[in-house]
C-alpha positions as CSV (number, residue, x, y, z in Angstrom):
1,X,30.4,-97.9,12.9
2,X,27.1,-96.9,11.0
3,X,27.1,-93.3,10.5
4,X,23.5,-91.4,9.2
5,X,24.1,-88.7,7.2
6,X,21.2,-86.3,6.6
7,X,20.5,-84.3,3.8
8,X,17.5,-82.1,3.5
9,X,15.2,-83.0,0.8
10,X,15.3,-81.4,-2.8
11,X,18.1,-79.3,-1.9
12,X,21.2,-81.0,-3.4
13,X,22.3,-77.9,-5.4
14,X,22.4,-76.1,-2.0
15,X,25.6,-78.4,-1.0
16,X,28.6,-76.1,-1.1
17,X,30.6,-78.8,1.3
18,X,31.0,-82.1,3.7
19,X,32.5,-81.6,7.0
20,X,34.1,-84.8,7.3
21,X,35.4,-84.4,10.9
22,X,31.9,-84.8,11.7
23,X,30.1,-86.1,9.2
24,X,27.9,-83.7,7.9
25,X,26.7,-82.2,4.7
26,X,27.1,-78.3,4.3
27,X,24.2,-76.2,2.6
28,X,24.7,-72.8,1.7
29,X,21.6,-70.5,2.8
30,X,21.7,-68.1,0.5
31,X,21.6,-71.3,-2.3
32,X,18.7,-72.5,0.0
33,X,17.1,-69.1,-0.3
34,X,17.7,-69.1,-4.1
35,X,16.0,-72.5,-5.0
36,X,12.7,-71.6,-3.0
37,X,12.5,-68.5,-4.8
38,X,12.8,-70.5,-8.1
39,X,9.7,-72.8,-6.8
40,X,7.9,-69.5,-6.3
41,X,8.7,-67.6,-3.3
42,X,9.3,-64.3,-2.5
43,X,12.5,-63.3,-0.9
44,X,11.1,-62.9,2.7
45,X,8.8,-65.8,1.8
46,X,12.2,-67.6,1.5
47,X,14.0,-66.8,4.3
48,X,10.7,-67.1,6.4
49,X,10.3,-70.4,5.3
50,X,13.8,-71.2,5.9
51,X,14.3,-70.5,9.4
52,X,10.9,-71.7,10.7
53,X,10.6,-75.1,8.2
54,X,14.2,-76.1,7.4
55,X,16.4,-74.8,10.6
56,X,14.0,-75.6,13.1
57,X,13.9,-79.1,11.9
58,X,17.9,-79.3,11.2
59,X,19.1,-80.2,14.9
60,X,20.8,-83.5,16.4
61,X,24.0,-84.7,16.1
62,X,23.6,-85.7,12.3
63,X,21.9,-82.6,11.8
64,X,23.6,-80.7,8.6
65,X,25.2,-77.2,8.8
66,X,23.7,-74.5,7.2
67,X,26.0,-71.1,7.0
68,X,25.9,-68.1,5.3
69,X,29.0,-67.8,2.8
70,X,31.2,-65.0,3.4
């Protein structure tokens, strides 16, 4: 069996994990948040982008988990 994992694109140093019961990379959003500031974004600007570019888009089975770090 053939799985697909998916990774969102130019956000490797956002990896904090794999969930390997299923199969799926794990980003940390305040990471997320952090290197879209460094590309020149505000704070809200980040988080905005975030949840209407990057969660919206992040859905499916192969769909990577993206949690906030406690």
């Amino acid at each position: 069996m053939q799985v697909n994992f998916v990774k969102i694109e130019g956000f490797d140093d956002s990896i904090i994990g794999f969930d390997e019961n299923n199969g799926k990379f794990v980003y940390s959003f305040d990471r997320i948040v952090e290197t879209l500031m460094k590309n020149g974004m505000m704070y809200n600007e980040s988080v905005d982008y975030l949840n209407r570019y990057i969660l919206k888009k992040c859905i499916g089975a192969y769909a990577p988990i993206i949690m906030n770090v406690i």
